[in-house]
C-alpha positions as MATLAB code, in Angstrom:
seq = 'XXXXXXXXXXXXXXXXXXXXXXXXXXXXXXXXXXXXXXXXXXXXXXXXXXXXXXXXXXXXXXXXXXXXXXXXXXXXXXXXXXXXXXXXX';
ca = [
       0.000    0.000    0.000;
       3.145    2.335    0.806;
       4.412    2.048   -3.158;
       0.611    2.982   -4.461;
      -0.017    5.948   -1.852;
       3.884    7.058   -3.149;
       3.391    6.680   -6.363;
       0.512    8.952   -6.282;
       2.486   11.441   -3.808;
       4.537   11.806   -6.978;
       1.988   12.317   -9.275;
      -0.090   14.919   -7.422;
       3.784   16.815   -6.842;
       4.457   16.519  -10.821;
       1.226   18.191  -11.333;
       2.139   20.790   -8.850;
       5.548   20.945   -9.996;
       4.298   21.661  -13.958;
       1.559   24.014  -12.713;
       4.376   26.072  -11.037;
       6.988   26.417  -13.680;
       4.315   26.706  -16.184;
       3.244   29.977  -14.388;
       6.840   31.289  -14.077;
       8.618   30.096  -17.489;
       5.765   29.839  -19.999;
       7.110   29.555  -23.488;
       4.607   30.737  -26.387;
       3.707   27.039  -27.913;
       3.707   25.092  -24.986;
       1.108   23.287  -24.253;
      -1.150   22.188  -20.568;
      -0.905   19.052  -21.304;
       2.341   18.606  -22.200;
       3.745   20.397  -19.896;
       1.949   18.209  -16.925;
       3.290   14.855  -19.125;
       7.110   16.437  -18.513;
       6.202   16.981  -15.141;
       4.710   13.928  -14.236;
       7.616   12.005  -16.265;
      10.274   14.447  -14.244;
       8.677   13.889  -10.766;
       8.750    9.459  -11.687;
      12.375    9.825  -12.729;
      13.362   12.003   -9.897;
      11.792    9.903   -7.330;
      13.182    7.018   -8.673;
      16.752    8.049   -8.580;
      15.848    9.686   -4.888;
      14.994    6.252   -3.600;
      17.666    4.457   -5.605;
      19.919    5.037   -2.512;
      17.672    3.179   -0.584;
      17.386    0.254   -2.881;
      18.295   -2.441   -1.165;
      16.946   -1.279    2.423;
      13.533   -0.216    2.268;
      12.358    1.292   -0.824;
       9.199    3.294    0.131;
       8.680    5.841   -2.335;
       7.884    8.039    0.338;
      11.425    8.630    1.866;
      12.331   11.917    1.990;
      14.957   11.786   -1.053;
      12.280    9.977   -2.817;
      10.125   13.042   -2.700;
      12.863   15.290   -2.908;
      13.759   13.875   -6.122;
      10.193   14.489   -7.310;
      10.307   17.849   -6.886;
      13.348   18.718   -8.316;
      12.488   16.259  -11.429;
       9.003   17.705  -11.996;
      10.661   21.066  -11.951;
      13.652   20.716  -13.922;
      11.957   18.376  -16.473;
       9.205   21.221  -17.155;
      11.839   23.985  -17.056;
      14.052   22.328  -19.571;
      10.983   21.773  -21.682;
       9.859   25.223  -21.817;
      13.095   26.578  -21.966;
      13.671   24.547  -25.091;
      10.200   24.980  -26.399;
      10.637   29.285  -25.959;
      13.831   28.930  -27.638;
      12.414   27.034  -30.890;
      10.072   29.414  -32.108;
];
């Protein structure tokens, strides 16, 4: 039950996290829902590698480097892809 309630911990912060940089990089064709798929693929990958330390312990995505790792994954994903997407056009 603790990998299902985490998993959605990290959904619910890549939402967050897109909503967020959307409203403080937004890039002229970017698009809502694209920019919540980069941040819910950011916040995965960043929790992932936050409770990759933990591997062979206990890993509970909701350790504080897993959720750490969300949040700086969801925001750096999103930034990257606005960033990018402001610079093409």
């Amino acid at each position: 039950m603790d990998f299902i309630i985490g998993f959605a911990v990290w959904l619910v912060i890549g939402l967050v996290g897109a909503f967020v940089t959307r409203a403080v990089v937004h890039g002229p064709a970017t698009t809502t829902l694209m920019t919540m798929a980069f941040g819910i693929f950011g916040s995965f990958i960043g929790g992932m590698l936050g409770t990759s330390a933990h591997i062979f312990h206990d890993p509970v995505p909701l350790r504080v480097g897993g959720l750490i790792g969300a949040v700086l994954g969801a925001v750096v994903f999103t930034f990257i892809y606005h960033f990018a997407a402001r610079r093409a056009v």
